[in-house]
N, C-alpha and C positions, 0 to 999 in steps of 0.2 A: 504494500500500500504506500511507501513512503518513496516507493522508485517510481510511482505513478504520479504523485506530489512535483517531485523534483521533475521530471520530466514535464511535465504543466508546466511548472517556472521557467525553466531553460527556454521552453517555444517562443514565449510572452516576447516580443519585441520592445524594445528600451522606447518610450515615448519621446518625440520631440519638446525640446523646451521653450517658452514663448520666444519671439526673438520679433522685431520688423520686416523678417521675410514670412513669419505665419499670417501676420496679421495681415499682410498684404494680399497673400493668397486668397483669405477668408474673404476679404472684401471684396474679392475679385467676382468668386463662386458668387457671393449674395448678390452683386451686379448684377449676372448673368443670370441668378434664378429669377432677381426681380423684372429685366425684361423680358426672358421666356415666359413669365408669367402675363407679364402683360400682354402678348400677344396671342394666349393661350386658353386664360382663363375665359369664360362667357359672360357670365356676370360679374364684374370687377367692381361694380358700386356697389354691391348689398352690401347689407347691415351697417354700422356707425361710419360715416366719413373720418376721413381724418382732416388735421386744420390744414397743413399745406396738399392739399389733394391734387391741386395743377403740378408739384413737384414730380409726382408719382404718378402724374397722366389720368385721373380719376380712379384711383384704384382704393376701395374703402378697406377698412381696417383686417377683417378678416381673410382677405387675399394679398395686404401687406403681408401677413402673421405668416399662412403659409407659405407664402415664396422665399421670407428670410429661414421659415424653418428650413425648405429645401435646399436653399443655399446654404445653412450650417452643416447638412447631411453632405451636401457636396464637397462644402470646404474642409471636415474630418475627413473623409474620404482624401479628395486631394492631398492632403498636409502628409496624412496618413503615406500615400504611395511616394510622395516626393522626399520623404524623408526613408523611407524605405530603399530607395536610388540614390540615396547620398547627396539629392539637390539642394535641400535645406540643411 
């Protein structure tokens, strides 16, 4: 049971540490989820606006919420493979 343990830990990949190349990335994926969304989603105004809504091309709160969440999934992801390749 304990060589099953340690071998668990040994897989685990060392996480990368914040740095201005992660956060750069991050921002990049959220970019790119927020205008795939925009072009994607159907109804972009339901439910509460937000105040700068001309910012975000009329895109009301809960299809902000999902595209940056998408955009987090992407930018873990991302961070994730480019530090895996030694980019970051």
């Amino acid at each position: 049971m304990t060589h099953l343990t340690l071998l668990a830990a040994a897989s685990i990949p060392a996480t990368v540490e914040w740095s201005p190349k992660v956060a750069i990335v991050m921002i990049i994926c959220n970019v790119l989820a927020i205008a795939f969304g925009k072009y994607t989603i159907k109804n972009q105004n339901a439910g509460p606006g937000l105040p700068s809504s001309e910012f975000f091309g009329g895109m009301g709160l809960p299809a902000l919420l999902g595209t940056t969440s998408f955009g987090h999934l992407l930018g873990a992801g991302a961070i994730l493979g480019l530090a895996s390749i030694g980019a970051l």
